[in-house]
N, C-alpha and C positions, 0 to 999 in steps of 0.2 A: 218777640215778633207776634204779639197777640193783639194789637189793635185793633177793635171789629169793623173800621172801615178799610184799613188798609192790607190787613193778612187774608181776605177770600179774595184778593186779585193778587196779593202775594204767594198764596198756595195754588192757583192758575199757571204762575208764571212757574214754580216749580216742576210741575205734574207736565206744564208742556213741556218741557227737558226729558222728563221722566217718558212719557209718548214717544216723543221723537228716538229715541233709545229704544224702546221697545220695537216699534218699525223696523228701525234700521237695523239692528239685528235679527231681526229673523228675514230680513227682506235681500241682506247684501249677501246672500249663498245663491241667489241667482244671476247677481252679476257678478259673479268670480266662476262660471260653470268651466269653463276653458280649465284654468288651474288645476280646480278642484280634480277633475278628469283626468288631468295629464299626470297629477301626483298621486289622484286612487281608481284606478281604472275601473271604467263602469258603464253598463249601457243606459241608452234615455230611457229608460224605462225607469231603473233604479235610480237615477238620476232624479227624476219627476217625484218618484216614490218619498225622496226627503223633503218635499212641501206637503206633500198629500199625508204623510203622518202627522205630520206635524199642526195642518188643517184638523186632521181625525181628532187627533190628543187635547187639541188647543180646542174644542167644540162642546167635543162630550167631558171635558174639563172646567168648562165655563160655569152651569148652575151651580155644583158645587164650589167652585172658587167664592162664587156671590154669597154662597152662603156665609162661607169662615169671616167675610166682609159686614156682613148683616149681624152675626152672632157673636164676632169679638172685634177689636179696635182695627178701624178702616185703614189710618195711617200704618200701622204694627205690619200689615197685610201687603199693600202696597212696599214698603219699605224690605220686607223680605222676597216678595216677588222680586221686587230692582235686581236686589242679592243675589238670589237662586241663579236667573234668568242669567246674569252675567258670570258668576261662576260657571255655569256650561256651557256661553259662548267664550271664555275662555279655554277650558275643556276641550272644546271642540276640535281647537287649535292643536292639541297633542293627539288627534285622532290619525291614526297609522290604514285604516281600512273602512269598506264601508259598512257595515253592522255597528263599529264603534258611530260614526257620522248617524247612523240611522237610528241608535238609541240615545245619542247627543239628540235629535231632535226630538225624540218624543218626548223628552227632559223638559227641553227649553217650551214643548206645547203646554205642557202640567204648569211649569213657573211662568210663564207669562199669560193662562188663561185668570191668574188672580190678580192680575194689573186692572183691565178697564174695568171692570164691575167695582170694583172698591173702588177705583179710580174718580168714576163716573159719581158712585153714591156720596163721596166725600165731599166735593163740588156742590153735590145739592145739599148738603149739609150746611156748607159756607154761603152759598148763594139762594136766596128768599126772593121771594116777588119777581123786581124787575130789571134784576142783572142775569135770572138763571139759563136763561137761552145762552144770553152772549158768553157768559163766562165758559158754559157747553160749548159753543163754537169756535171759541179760540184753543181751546183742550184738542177739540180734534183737529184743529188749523195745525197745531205742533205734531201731531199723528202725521199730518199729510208730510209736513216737511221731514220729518223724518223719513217715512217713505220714498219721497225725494228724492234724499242722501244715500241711497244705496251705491250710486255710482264709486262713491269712494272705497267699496270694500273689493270691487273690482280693480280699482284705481290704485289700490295699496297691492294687491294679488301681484298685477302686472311689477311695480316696482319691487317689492319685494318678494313677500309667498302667500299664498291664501292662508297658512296657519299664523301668521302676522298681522293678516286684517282682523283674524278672529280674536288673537291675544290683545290689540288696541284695544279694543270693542268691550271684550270683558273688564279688565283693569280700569276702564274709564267709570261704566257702569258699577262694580265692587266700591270704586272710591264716592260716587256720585252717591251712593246708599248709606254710607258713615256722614255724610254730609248732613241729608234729609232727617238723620236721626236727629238734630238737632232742631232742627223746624219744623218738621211736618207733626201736625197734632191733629187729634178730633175736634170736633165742636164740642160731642159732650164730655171732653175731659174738664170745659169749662161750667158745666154744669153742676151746682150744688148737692152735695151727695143727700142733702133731705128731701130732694124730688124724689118721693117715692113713687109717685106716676110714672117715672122715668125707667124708675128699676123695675117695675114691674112690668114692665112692656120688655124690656131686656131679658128680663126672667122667662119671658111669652114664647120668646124667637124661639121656635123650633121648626126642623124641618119639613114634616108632615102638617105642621099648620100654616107654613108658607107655602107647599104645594097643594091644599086644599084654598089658600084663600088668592092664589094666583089663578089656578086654574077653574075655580069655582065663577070667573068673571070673565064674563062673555068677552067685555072690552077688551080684556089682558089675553086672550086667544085672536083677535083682530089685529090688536097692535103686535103680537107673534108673525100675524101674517104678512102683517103692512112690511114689517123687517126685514124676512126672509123675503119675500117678493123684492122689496128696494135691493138689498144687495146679489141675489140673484141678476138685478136689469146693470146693477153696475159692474158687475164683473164680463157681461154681456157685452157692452159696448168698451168699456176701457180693455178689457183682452182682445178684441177683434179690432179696433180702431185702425191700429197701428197696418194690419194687413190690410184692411177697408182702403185707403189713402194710396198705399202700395199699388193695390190692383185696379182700383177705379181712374187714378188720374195719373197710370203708368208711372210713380216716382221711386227712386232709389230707397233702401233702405234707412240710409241717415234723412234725408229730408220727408218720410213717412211718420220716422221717432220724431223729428221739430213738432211736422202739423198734428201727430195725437199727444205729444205731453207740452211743450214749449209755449204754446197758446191754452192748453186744457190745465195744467193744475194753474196759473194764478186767478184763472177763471173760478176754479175751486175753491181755491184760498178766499175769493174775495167774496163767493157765495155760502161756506160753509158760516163764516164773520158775522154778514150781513144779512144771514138768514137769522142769527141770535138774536142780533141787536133787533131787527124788524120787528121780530115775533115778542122782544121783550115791551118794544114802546107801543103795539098795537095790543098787547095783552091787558094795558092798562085802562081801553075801553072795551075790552071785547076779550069774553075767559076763556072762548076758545079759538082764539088767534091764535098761538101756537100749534094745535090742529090743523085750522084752516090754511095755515101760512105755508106750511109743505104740502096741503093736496095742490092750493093753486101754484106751488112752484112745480108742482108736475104736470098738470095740464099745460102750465106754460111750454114747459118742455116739449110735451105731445108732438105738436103741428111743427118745434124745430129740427124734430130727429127725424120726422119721416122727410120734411121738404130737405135737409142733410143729404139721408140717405137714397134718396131718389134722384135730385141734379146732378148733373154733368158738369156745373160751372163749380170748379175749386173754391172759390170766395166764400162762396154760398152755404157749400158744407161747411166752413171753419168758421163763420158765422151761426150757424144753425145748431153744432157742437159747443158752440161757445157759449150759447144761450142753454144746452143742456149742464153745462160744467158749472154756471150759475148760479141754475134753479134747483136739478137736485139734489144739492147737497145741504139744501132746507131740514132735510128729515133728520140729519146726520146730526144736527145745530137742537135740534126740539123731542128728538127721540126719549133721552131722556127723562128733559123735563114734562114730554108727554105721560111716561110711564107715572111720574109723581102725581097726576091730576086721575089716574086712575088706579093706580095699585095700595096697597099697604102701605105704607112708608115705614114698616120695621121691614119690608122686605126688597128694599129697592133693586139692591144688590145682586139678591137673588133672582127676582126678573128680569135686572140686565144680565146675567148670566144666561137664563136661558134666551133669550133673545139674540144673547152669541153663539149661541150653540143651532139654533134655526138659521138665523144668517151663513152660517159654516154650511150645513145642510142643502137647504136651497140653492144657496149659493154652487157649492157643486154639482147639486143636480141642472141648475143653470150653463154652468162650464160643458158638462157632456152634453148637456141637448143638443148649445150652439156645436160641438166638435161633430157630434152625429149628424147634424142635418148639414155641416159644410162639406163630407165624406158622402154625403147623399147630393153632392155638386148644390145644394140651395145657395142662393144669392145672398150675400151679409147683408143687403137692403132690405133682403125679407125677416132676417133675424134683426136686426135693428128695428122694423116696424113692429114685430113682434114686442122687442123691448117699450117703445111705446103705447102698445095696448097693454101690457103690462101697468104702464104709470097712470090709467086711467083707471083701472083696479085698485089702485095704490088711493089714489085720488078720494074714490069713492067711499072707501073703507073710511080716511080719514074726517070725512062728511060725516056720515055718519056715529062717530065717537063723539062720547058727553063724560065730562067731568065730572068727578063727585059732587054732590050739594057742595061738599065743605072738601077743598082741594088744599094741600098741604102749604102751598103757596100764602094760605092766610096765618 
């Protein structure tokens, strides 16, 4: 399976598999909370505490995962992540109390913070020019649906036991990883070993001189910010959505879950896609269309979250959301292939690592602000328009960013 047109959309199609697995295991211990409870007694507080570790572990586990990804074989990395990551949600399933559940997760944060960074870098590895957005977008399209699929580890809980959805889960994943062994490869395992340009750039990779020539570049501290800010604004509005809908247009609990996910993820789906493919066919006249292509999907967004979260007329808002679930998932599509037009490319990995490790960050400090100023009675209008002046900042930053003379892309 080495053909070079046909195996960088065949190693797409794999790694989306390998995503959506990744999601949904760490994502289905929220929808099985009932179970979990009834069979290891525990308050919401320790309850909470097994995402919030597992946030901490999976954050400040990221740049160093990038790294092992940057410095020895991408596929090797990815492939033992799968491994680990599903032997401990297996594991987890034999778990009798919560200390055992609580250090199953910080397990599964360590093994799964070495998925997308090698993930991510392997991808631009395989994809050059003018498929590298879209191929990026459909990688995270299979994140999303796996995300998704959490329903089912509840779904299994109720029919049978929460340690049943977790033993699936593992066993699928263990088997999915001896699979991968047989396909999944580098790019430069096809490279001729008397590239000696090659080897000595491999020779180079070390870690102090990936954290001087990441952070040494102003750009690569912008695109730090542009990330934590983006998923700061989206945990903003997709955590609070769901009660937005609730309290503003008096609706039930199920018909609140339709109008923020039933109408919002294939909005997603169809913008994370379409933000790839755009920003791949506009890059071919313009080298920073994939910049420009996510600031203008966030302005777009701007004026539909505030006029959203401001009417009274229901249409209106699931219109105005709809148009957010579109556009910002631009960045999501180009992030990336952003990073490649201005970082190292011996260190791809290791900058999306730390970029996962910000987004963790931010992102939480985002989580408590919105909890503290909803405890302080503030309106979810004013924290949603907040999120939107947010995307203007987002916006701005990505104006601002220029490509190397010579972008990796050539």
């Amino acid at each position: 399976m080495t053909n070079r047109k046909f195996y960088p959309w065949f190693l797409v199609a794999l790694l989306c598999i390998v995503g959506a697995l990744n999601y949904l295991d760490r994502m289905t211990i929220t929808t099985m909370r009932s179970s979990i409870v009834e069979a290891i007694p525990m308050t919401d507080a320790e309850f909470g505490l097994l995402t919030s570790v597992f946030l901490w572990v999976y954050g400040f586990a990221s740049p160093f995962a990038g790294y092992l990804a940057d410095r020895f074989n991408r596929s090797k990395v990815i492939i033992g992540s799968l491994f680990f990551w599903s032997l401990v949600t297996w594991l987890t399933s034999m778990a009798t109390s919560f200390e055992q559940l609580l250090a199953a997760r910080a397990l599964m944060g360590i093994s799964e913070a070495c998925y997308i960074p090698a993930a991510m870098a392997l991808i631009m590895d395989w994809h050059t020019g003018s498929t590298r957005s879209t191929a990026t977008g459909i990688h995270v399209a299979g994140v999303m649906v796996g995300q998704s699929l959490g329903f089912i580890g509840g779904w299994l809980a109720e029919a049978h036991s929460w340690n049943h959805a977790f033993s699936i889960f593992g066993i699928v994943g263990i088997g999915y990883a001896f699979v991968l062994v047989f396909f999944l490869h580098d790019r430069k395992a096809e490279i001729k070993a008397g590239d000696l340009d090659t080897h000595q750039q491999e020779a180079q990779t070390d870690l102090r001189e990936a954290l001087k020539r990441l952070f040494g570049d102003t750009s690569f501290i912008m695109v730090l910010i542009i990330w934590g800010i983006a998923g700061a604004i989206s945990w903003m509005v997709s955590g609070w959505l769901p009660t937005f809908y609730k309290e503003r247009f008096n609706l039930s609990q199920t018909e609140a879950g339709i109008y923020s996910t039933a109408y919002f993820f294939p909005a997603m789906l169809v913008g994370v896609i379409g933000g790839g493919a755009l920003a791949d066919w506009w890059s071919k006249t313009n080298s920073r269309a994939r910049m420009w292509l996510p600031a203008i999907g966030f302005l777009i967004a701007v004026p539909a979250v505030f006029v959203a979260s401001y009417t009274m007329l229901l249409w209106v808002t699931v219109i105005g959301f709809l148009v957010y679930a579109l556009t910002r998932p631009f960045i999501d599509a180009n992030m990336m292939p952003i990073l490649g037009m201005i970082a190292d490319k011996r260190y791809l990995a290791t900058g999306y690592g730390f970029l996962n490790l910000c987004s963790c960050v931010i992102g939480g400090i985002g989580i408590y602000i919105a909890g503290a100023l909803r405890d302080e009675q503030v309106n979810l209008t004013l924290i949603f328009q907040l999120a939107a002046l947010s995307m203007v900042v987002c916006a701005l930053l990505l104006f601002r960013l220029k490509p190397k003379a010579k972008p990796i892309d050539e």
